[in-house]
Every structure is written in C-alpha cells, then in structure tokens.
N, C-alpha and C positions, 0 to 999 in steps of 0.2 A: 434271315432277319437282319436289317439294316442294324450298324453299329457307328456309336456317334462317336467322332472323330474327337480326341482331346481338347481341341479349343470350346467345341462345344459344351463338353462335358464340364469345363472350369466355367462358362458362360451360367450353363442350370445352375452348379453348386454356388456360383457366386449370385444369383440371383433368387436362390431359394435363403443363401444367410442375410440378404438384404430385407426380406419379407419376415423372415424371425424375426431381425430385428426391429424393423419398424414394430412388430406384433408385440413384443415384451417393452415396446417404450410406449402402445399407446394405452390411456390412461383406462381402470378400470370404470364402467359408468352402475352408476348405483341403480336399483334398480327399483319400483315403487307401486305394490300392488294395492287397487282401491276396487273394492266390491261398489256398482250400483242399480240400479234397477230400469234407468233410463232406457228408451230405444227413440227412433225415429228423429223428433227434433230437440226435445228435451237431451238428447244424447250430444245429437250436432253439438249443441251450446255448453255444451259440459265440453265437449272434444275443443272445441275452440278456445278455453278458459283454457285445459290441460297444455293445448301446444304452445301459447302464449308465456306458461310456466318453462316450458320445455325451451325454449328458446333463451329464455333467460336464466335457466339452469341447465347447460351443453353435458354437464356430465351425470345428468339422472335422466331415464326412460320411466315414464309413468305407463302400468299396464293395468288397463281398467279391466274388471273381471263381470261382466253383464248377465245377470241374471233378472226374470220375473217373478222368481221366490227368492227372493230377499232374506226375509225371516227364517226362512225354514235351509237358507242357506248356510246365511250368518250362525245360524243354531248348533248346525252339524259342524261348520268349522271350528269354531269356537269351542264344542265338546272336544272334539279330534285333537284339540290344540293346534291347530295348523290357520290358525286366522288369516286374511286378508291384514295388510298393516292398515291400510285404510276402509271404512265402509260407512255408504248411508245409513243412516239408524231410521228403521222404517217408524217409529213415532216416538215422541219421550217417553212411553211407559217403556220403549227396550233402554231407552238412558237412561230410566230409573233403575230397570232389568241387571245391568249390564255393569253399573255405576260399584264401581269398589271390590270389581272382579278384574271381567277379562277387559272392562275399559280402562284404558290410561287415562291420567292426566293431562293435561296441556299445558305448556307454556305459548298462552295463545291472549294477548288482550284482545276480550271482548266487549269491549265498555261503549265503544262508538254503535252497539245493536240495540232495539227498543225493546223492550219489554212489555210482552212474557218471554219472548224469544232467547233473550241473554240469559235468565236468571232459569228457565229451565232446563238451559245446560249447565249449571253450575250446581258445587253442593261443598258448604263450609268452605264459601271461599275460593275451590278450585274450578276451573273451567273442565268439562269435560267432551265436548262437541262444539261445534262452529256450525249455525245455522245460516246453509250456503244460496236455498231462496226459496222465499215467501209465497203466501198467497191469500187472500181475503177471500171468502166463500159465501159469505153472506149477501149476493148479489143475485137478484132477477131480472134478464136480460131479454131483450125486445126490441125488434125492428120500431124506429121510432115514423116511421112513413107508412106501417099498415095498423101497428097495435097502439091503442090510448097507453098513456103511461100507466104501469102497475099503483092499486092503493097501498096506501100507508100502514098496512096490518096485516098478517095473516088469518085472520077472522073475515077480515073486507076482500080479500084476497079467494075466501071460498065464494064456488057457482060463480066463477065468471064464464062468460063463453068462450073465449077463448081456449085452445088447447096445450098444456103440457107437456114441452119435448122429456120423458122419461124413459133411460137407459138405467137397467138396473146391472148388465153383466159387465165383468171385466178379468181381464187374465189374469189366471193363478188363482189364491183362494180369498181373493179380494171381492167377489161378488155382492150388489149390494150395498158397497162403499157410499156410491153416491143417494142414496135414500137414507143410510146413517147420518151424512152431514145434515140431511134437510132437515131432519128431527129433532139433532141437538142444533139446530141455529132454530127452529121454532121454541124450542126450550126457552133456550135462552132471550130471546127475542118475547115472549110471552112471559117466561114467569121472572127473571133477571136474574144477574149475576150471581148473586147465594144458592139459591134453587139452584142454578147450573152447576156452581163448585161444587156442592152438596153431591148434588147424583154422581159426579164423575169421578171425585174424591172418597166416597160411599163415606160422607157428612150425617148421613141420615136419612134424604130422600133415595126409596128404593126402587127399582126398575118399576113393580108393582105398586104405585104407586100414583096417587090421584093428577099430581103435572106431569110426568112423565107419559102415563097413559094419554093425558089430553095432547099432547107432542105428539103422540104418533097416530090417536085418531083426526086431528088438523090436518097431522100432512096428508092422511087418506081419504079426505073429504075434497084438500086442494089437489089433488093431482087423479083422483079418481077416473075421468075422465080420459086422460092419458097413458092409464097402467096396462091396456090392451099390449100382452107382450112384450112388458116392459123387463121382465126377467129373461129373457132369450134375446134382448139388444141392447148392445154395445153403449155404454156412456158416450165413449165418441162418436158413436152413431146417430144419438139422438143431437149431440150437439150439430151433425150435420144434417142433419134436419131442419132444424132453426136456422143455418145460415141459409137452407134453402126453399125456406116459407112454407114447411109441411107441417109447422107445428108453430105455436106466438108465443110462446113463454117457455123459458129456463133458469136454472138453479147453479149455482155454485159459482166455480173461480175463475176469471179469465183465461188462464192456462189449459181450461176443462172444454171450452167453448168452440175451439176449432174453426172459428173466422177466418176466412183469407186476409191476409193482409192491405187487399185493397179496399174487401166492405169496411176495411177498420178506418181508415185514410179519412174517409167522408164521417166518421162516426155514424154509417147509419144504423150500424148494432150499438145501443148502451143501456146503463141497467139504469134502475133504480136498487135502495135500499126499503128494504117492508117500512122500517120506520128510523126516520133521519135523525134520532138522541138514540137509539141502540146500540149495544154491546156488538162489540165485528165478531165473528166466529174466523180464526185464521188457523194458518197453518205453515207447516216449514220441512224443507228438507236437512236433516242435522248431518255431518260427517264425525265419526270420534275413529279415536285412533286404539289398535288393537297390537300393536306391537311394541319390543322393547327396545333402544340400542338403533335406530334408522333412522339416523339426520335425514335424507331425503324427504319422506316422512313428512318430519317435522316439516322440511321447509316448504314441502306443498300445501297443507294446513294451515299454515300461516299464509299463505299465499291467498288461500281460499278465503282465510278469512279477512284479507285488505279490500281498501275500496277497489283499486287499478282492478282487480278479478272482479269483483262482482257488480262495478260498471260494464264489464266488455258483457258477461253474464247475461245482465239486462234487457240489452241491446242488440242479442242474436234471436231468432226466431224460437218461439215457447212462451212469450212473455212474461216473464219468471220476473216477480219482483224482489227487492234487497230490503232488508230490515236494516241495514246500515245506516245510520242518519248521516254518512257523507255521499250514501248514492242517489243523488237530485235530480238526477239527466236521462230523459229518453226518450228516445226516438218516437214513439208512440203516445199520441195525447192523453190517449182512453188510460193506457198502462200508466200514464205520468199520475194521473188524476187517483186512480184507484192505491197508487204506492205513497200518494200524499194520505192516505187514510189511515196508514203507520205510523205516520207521524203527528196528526192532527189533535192528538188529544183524544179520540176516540176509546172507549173503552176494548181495550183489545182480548179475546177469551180465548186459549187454544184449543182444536178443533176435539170433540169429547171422545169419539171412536181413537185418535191417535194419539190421548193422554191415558187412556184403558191401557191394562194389562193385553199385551197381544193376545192369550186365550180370548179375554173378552171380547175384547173388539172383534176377534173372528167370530164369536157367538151373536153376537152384535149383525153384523152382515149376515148371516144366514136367515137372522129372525125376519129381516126386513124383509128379502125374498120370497120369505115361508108366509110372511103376511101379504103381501100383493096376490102370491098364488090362494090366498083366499084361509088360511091359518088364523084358531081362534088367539084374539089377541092377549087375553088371559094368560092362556097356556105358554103362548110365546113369552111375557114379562114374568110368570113365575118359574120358568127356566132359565132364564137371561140371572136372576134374583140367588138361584141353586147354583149356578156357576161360579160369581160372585162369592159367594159363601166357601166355595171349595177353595178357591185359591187363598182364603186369607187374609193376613196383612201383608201383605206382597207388598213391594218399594211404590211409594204414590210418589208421581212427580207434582212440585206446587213452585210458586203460585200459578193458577192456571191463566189467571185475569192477569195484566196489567195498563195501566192508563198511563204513556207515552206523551213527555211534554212535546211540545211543539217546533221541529229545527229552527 
C-alpha cells in the first residue's frame, strides 16, 4: 500500500480545514414547502413565478410538493400534522373548511383583488389565502371561419347542428368537473344571481328542485348530441378536438381550451358569452398558508400575491388570468379581453362545485357522469339533497357574487 509522504499529508489536512470552513461560514438557506396540483404548463408558469422569487430571495429554496389529489393530500397531512407550509386550496369551501384551524392568518394586503376573489378569502377582517390566478368559465368557444356565431341563450343554444366538444373525464376523483361548471353557469345564467347564492349556499333552493333540475336537463338537451363517450374522455381531449375541427362548439375557461398558441395569434378560436348582461361564472386558484414561525413562507406569499408575480404569471404559457386590478398587460389579445371581464363591472359569481363543501362537490361530479351514462335524474338530485343534509351547517364561504368597479 502506497504511503503519502508528509507534505502531502499537511496539503489534504489543510485542505479538508479549508472546506470545514467555508461549510460552517456559509449561510443556512431556508427552506419552503408548497403543495400544488399543477403538471405540464400550468406547472412551467408556476415554476417560472417560483425561480424569479428565488432569485430575489438567494437564501430560500422553495420545494414544490406535486400532487393530482390535492384534497385527499392536504387532508391526510393536515390530520398527521405534518402540513405543507404552503398549499393550493383546491376551492373556497376548503378556506371555509380549513379557516380557524389548520389555516393561518396572513399578513398579506389583498385589496388591489376584485371581488368575490378578495373577500372569500377573508373572514372578520383577516386575510387567509391569496387568489394566485383566475378564470372565467362562462364562455362558448368556436372557430369563427367554419361555425356562425353562438346565440344569446341557452334555450336558443338547444338543437343546433352543430356538435359539442364534451370531455367529461379527468385525473383523480375530479371526474365530471367540467359538466358541473356547465350546469351551475346555466343556473346561473337562466334563473340569476339569488337562485344561484340560494342553491350553493343551501338559501332554500334544493338540489331537487324545479331550477336546478331545469339546469341540468338544459344542459342534456344542449350537448346531447356530443355525450357519445363523453365520460371515458379526457376534458383536454375534447378541447383538442375543437382546436382540431372534430367538434364546433366548447364550454368553459380559456385555460381549459388547449389552443396552440398560434391559432390564438390570428384570433381564429374566440367565444362568445350565452348572454352579454349575465352573471360570469369564475374561478380561482387560492394559496393559504399551513404553518407557524417560517418567514420564507411569508415572504413568498406575499410575493405571490404582488403584481411583479402575477404579471410574469400571465404571461407564461396556461393563460391564467390575475384578479389583480394592477395586472393590465398581456401578451395575448384573446386573454387581455377575457381578464378585462374582471374588471368591467360584470357581475362576478364564484364557480358553485368549488364554493360546495368538498364532499359535495365530489357527489356533485359523479352525479353528472352517472347522468350522461344514462342515471335517473330524480334519483341522482334526491341524493345530491341526502348528502347535503348529512353534512350540516358545515362553514359556507359568502359572498359568492360580487360586481367589481371598473380599473
């Protein structure tokens, strides 16, 4: 065995106390776990916000914790006590859930956000989530060079010839989701704003019930046509569908819509709204914070909730809009136009499945699927009504509606 000769020997020991040392002078970096549910590009644009934080805080590593069950994540952490310091809150009914337990407080002004978005993370005053990006739902989308423009009703809206891109599956036990929004934005959209608070808030009007039932036989009249398989594909599927003229008509949020970005250039995909004085059906992704004692934390939260994040936000691929009334700019006409709809004065309602108690709204998506696959609808709203009932007075989040002056 080779034997290292003295000078050597003082060379390693002085270059191993050189590396201690640097190791005990350099600085400890904080560290900053956020649960979210993002993948693909919704992820990118979040990861883009995150490193842009990171760069302007050198001594905190944010470690994003990706899950597609969300709720049933957050649930079990939360029991365990071992939370996530940060996490998406998959709808207000878990900020209501969650609100004067395992959620903290914020010191987070949120006043520059429109409303309903601000005030249903708030409760007596205190901020408890930052609504990090938006989405309008209430839109029907259409090649404007093959399909006439959509009518102004969903009554005028039924037996057109036209076909229905409908995807009713989606990962985890979100199935369904997007036949939920259709229903509560014909709700809303048909019978107005009270009727709408009323059912989602359980005001009075009950699942079993004369508007609500006409909500979900509308929408099975307007999309009948399109449900061939609609529960064994993919929402993103049917969206790609549409950008690929296998189908002339779509439902929901731009984010949902899956356009390349150069049919968007030429606007030759844009919506119309059913009717141009209606309530928007919208929606949001919230962050609340789940831990005690962690400035990092804090200061990415706050981070999240300034304009500089949620302009870069914007402006990366997802289309994700900002309830912020300082975020005015974007790269995108179609997106510019549809975020100007936050601010316009429109009556804004937030989305009804993600104001439900998460039980519900999971009962809520199955019934939809259970009724395409051909379930009496009876049966399905006096279930829906029994579920309801079990849980109680469980925490409502309010107000659901609000009508947002004009920047």
């Amino acid at each position: 065995m080779r034997r290292l000769t003295a000078p050597l020997v003082r060379g390693v020991l002085a270059l191993g106390l050189l590396l201690a040392a640097l190791g005990c002078g350099a600085p400890e970096r904080e560290r900053v776990t956020i649960m979210v549910p993002w993948s693909g590009t919704e992820f990118k644009a979040f990861h883009s916000v995150v490193e842009d934080f990171e760069k302007a805080n050198p001594g905190i590593d944010v470690a994003p914790q990706v899950t597609r069950a969300l709720t049933q994540q957050l649930d079990a952490a939360v029991a365990a006590e071992t939370p996530p310091d940060l996490a998406v809150l998959p709808s207000v009914g878990a900020i209501a859930k969650y609100r004067g337990g395992a959620l903290r407080p914020l010191g987070v002004d949120t006043s520059s956000f429109v409303d309903p978005f601000r005030l249903l993370a708030m409760d007596d005053g205190k901020v408890y989530a930052v609504p990090v990006k938006a989405d309008v739902k209430s839109l029907v989308w259409y090649d404007r060079r093959l399909t006439p423009k959509p009518a102004g009703t969903w009554s005028a809206l039924q037996g057109r010839p036209e076909t229905w891109c409908l995807g009713l599956e989606s990962p985890g036990a979100t199935s369904g989701w997007p036949g939920a929004d259709w229903i509560a934005d014909i709700l809303l959209a048909e019978e107005g704003v009270e009727t709408y608070e009323d059912w989602v808030s359980r005001g009075g009007v009950r699942w079993n019930s004369a508007p609500v039932r006409e909500a979900w036989e509308t929408w099975w009249r307007v999309v009948e046509g399109g449900s061939k398989g609609a529960t064994g594909r993919g929402f993103d599927e049917a969206a790609v569908e549409l950008a690929g003229d296998r189908c002339s008509l779509g439902h929901g949020a731009l984010s949902a819509m899956a356009f390349p970005p150069d049919l968007m250039e030429d606007e030759r995909y844009t919506y119309a709204l059913p009717s141009p004085r209606q309530a928007l059906e919208v929606s949001a992704d919230f962050v609340g914070k789940f831990t005690r004692d962690n400035p990092g934390a804090d200061r990415l939260i706050a981070y999240l909730a300034g304009a500089r994040a949620q302009q870069t936000w914007v402006n990366e691929p997802g289309y994700a809009l900002s309830a912020n009334r300082r975020v005015t700019t974007y790269d995108n006409p179609t997106q510019a136009r549809i975020a100007g709809m936050l601010r316009s004065g429109h009556t804004l309602c937030f989305s009804a499945a993600d104001a439900m108690d998460p039980d519900v709204s999971a009962a809520f998506y199955r019934a939809v699927m259970e009724y395409v696959n051909g379930e009496d609808l009876t049966k399905l709203l006096k279930a829906l009504d029994r579920v309801q009932e079990h849980l109680g007075d469980s925490p409502r989040p309010t107000p659901l509606c609000g009508a947002p002056n004009q920047a």
